[in-house]
N, C-alpha and C positions, 0 to 999 in steps of 0.2 A: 128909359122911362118906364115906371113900373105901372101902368095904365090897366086896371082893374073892369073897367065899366063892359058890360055887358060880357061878365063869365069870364074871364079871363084861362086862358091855356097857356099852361105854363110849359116848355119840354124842357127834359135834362138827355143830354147829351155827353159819353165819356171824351174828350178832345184827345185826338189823334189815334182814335179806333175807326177805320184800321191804320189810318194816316191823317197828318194834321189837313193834308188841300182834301180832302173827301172831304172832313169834320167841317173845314169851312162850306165848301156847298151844299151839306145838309142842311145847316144851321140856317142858309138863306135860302132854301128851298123851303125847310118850314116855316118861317119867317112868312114866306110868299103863298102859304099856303093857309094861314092863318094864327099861328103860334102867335100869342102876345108876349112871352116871357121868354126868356131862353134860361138854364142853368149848364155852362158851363165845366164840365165834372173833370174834377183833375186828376187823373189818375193817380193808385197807390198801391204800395204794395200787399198790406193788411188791409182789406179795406172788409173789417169788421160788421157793417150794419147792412152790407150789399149778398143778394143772392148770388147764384152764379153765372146768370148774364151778365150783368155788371162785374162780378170778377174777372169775366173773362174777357172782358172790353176792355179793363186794367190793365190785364197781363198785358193783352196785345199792343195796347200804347204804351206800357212801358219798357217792353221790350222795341218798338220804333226809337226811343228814346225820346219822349213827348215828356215833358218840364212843365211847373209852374209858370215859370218864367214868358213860356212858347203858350200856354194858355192865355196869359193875360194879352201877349201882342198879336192873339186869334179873335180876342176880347174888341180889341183895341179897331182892328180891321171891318168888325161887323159891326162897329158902333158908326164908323164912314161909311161903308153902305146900307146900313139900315137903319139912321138913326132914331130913327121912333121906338123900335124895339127896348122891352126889355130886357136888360143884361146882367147877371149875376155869377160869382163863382161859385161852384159846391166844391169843398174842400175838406178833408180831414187834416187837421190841425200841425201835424208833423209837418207837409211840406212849409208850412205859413212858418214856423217856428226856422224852419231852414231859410229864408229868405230872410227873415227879422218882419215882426208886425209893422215896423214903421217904413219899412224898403217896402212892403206888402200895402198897406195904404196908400202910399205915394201912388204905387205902380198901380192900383185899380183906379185911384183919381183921375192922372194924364192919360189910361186908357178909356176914360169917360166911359165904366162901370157902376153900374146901380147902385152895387153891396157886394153883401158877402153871407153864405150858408155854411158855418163850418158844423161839422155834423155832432163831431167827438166833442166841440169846445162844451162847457159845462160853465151853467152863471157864476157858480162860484169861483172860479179860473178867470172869470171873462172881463176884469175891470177895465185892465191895460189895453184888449183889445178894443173893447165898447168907447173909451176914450178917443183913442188914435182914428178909428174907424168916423165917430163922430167930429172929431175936428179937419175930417176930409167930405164932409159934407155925405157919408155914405151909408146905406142901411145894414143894420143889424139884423140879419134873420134868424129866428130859434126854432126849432122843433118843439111841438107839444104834441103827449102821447097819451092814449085814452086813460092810462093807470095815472095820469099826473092827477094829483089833490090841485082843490080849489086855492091853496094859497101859491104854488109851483105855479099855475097856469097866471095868475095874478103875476107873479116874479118875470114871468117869461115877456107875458103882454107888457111890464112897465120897462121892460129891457129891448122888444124888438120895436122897430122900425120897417118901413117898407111895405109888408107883411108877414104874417104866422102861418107856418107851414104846420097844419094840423096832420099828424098820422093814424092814416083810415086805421089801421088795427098793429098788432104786435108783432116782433117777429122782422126779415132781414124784406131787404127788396126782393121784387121780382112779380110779375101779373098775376091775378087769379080772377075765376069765372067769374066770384060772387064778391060784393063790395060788402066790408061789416058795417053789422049797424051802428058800431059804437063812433064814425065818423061824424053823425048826424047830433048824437048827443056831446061827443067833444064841441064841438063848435056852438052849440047850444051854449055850453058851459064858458068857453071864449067871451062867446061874448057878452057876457056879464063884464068883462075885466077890458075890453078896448072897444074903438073902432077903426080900428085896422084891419085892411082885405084880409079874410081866412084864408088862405088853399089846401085843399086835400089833396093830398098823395099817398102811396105807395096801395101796388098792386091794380090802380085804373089801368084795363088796358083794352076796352068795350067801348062803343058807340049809346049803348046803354047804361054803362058806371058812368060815363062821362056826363052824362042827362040829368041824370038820378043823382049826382055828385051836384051838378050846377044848382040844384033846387036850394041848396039849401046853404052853399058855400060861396064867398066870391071868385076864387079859380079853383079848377084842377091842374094837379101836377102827372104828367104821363111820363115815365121812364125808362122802365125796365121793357117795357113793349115797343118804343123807338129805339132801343139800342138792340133789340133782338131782329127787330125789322133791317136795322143796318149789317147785322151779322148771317143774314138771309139770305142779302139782295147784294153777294158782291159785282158790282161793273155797274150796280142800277142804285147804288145806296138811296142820293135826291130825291130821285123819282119817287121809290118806293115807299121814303119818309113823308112826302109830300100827299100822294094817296092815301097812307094811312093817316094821316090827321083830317083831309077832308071826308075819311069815313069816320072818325071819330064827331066831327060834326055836321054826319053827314051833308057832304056837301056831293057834287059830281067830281069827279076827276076832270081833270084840266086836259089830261093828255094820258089816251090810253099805251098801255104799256107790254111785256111780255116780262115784267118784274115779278116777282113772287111776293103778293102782300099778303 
């Protein structure tokens, strides 16, 4: 359930870094700690628009040998125990293409998934998938980037569902100090063209980006700084994902730790 109201946090997670049973207790540790979205990231081997924590959360699931396949039925498991949450894949387009888009629909349907982010897909590419995706009752999410023109962001808004993943500034994943300002005015721009939740991502990874992000967007997306937190804290992953989201809004820690956040 993709439930936007009051600021929505979104987290992206790579599944099965360092392994698929951690990936699942993270996922419901944040959940439990206040996450409203989840993106489930499926690992790859070029994974083009990610920095190097996310590369190297890649590697390490797919050298586990962590699968599309094993994402959707980790998909699947936390939609039984949690099912309020919501749930989304983030995917670069090649594993979807190895599966077939319509084995790919089915399979996010019966695992009662929200949607789908494929990062690389392009509107002009996206008819077949926009179709199949929609006759499965499931959202379409697009990226919008501060260079897109007014007519691009128009295209994007009448093709996504769900929500629009607005990108805070240019450039691959991964955290930085300062949040750009061109976040503030992309979504400005949005929202001329829909009313669908905005979220901003890439590079929040502050208790004050997250703030400063809420003002003025319907969620934040946090990524590259939960999957670093997990590459941190091995033997303490949950925990330590779980504390770092209640400091991103700031809340108290539930249960002190000897984790490294």
């Amino acid at each position: 359930m993709l439930n936007f109201d009051n600021n929505a946090l979104v987290v992206y997670v790579t599944v099965g870094d360092p392994d698929i049973s951690i990936t699942r207790d993270v996922i419901i540790a944040a959940i439990d700690a206040g996450a409203n979205i989840i993106e489930l990231g499926v690992p790859f081997s070029d994974p083009l628009a990610d920095g190097p924590v996310i590369q190297r959360a890649s590697e390490r699931a797919l050298n586990g040998g962590t699968t599309l396949r094993q994402v959707i039925d980790l998909g699947s498991e936390i939609r039984r125990q949690r099912p309020n949450a919501g749930l989304i894949i983030f995917s670069y387009l090649n594993p979807i293409l190895r599966m077939g888009i319509d084995r790919f629909c089915t399979a996010l349907s019966a695992a009662g998934m929200d949607g789908a982010l494929v990062t690389d897909l392009t509107l002009e590419e996206a008819d077949d998938y926009l179709w199949k995706m929609r006759q499965h009752g499931l959202a379409t999410i697009f990226l919008a980037a501060p260079t897109s023109t007014d007519a691009r962001l128009k295209a994007i808004a009448k093709n996504s569902s769900g929500f629009i993943y607005a990108v805070s500034r240019l450039g691959v994943t991964g955290a930085r100090k300062e949040m750009s300002g061109d976040a503030k005015d992309l979504v400005r721009r949005l929202r001329k063209h829909t009313k669908l939740p905005i979220a901003v991502g890439f590079g929040i990874s502050t208790a004050d980006q997250f703030t400063a992000a809420s003002k003025f967007a319907d969620g934040v997306v946090v990524g590259s700084a939960i999957v670093e937190t997990i590459e941190r804290n091995p033997g303490h992953e949950p925990l330590a994902v779980a504390n770092f989201i209640r400091g991103l809004k700031r809340q108290p820690s539930a249960i002190q730790s000897s984790a490294k956040v």
